[in-house]
C-alpha positions as CSV (number, residue, x, y, z in Angstrom):
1,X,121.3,113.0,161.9
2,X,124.6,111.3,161.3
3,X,126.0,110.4,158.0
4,X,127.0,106.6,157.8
5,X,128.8,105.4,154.8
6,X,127.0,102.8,152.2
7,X,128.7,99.9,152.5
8,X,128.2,96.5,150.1
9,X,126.9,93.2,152.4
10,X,129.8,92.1,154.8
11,X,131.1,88.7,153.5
12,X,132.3,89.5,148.9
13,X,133.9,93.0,149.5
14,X,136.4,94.7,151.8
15,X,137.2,98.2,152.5
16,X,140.3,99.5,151.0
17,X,140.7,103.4,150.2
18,X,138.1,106.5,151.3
19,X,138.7,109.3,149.9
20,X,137.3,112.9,149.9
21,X,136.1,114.5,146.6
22,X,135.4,118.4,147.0
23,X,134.6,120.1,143.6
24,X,134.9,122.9,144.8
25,X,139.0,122.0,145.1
26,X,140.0,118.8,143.7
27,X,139.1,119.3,140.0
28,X,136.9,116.2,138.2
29,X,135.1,113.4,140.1
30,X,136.5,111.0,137.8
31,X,140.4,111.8,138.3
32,X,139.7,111.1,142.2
33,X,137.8,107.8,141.3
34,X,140.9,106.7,139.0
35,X,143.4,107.8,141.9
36,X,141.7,105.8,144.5
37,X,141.3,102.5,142.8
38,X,145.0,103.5,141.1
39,X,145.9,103.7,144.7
40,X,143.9,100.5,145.8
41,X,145.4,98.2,143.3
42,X,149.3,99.7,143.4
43,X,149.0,101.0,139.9
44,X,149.5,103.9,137.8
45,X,146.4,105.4,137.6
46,X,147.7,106.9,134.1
47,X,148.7,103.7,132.1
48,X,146.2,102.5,130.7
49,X,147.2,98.7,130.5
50,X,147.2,99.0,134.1
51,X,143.9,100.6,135.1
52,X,140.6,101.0,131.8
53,X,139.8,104.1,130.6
54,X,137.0,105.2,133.6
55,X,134.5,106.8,131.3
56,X,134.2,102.8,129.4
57,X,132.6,102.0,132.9
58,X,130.3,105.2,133.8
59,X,129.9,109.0,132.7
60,X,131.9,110.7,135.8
61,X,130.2,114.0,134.5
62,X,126.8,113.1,134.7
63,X,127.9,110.7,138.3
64,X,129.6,113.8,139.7
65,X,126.3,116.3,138.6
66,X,123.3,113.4,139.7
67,X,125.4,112.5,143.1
68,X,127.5,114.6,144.5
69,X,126.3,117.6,145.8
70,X,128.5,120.9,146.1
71,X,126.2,122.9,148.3
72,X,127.1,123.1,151.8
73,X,122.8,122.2,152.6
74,X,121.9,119.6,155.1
75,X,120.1,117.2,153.6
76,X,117.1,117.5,155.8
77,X,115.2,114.4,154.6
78,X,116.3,110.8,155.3
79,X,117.3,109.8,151.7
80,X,121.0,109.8,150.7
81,X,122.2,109.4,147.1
82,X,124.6,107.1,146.2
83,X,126.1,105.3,143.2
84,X,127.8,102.0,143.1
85,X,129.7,100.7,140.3
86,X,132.3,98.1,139.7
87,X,135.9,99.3,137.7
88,X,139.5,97.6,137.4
89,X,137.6,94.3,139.5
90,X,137.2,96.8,142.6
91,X,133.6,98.2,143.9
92,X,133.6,102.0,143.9
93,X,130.6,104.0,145.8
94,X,130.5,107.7,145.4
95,X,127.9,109.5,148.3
96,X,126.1,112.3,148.3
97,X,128.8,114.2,150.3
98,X,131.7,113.3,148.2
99,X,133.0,110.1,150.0
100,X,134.6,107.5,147.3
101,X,134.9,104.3,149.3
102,X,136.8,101.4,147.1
103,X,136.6,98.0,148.3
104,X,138.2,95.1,147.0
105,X,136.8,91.0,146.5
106,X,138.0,89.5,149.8
């Protein structure tokens, strides 16, 4: 069983930034999601007239708890969590495994 990313229709979005969340090392879901689109759009992911405040879009917390699993189990079924979510005019999808995939309008 191979893990393929979830990816929008081909044609409105393009790929721009993947990143790996592991929270069992890289702190809170939702500073990751702010880097990557920070990093995406060439902004500082700390001013906010640059980027809006994350949580005025979705609960990281509750994303982070519902999505992302810590546990080092194979998911033995066929069904993979996912969330989707549009911030700062980019798409963001957080996976089960911790990928953050940003894409931007093409």
């Amino acid at each position: 069983m191979v893990d393929e990313p979830v990816a929008p229709e081909p044609g409105e979005w393009r790929q721009v930034t993947q990143t790996r969340y592991d929270p069992d090392r890289d702190g809170e879901l939702g500073t990751e999601i702010v880097y990557a689109v920070a990093e995406t759009k060439d902004a500082d992911p700390l001013d906010h007239d640059e980027l809006p405040v994350l949580h005025d879009t979705i609960d990281a917390e509750f994303l982070e708890a519902s999505v992302v699993d810590s546990t080092d189990v194979p998911n033995t079924d066929d069904s993979r969590s996912h969330a989707s979510f549009e911030y700062a005019d980019c798409l963001v999808t957080v996976e089960h495994d911790g990928w953050i995939t940003v894409y931007e309008r093409q």
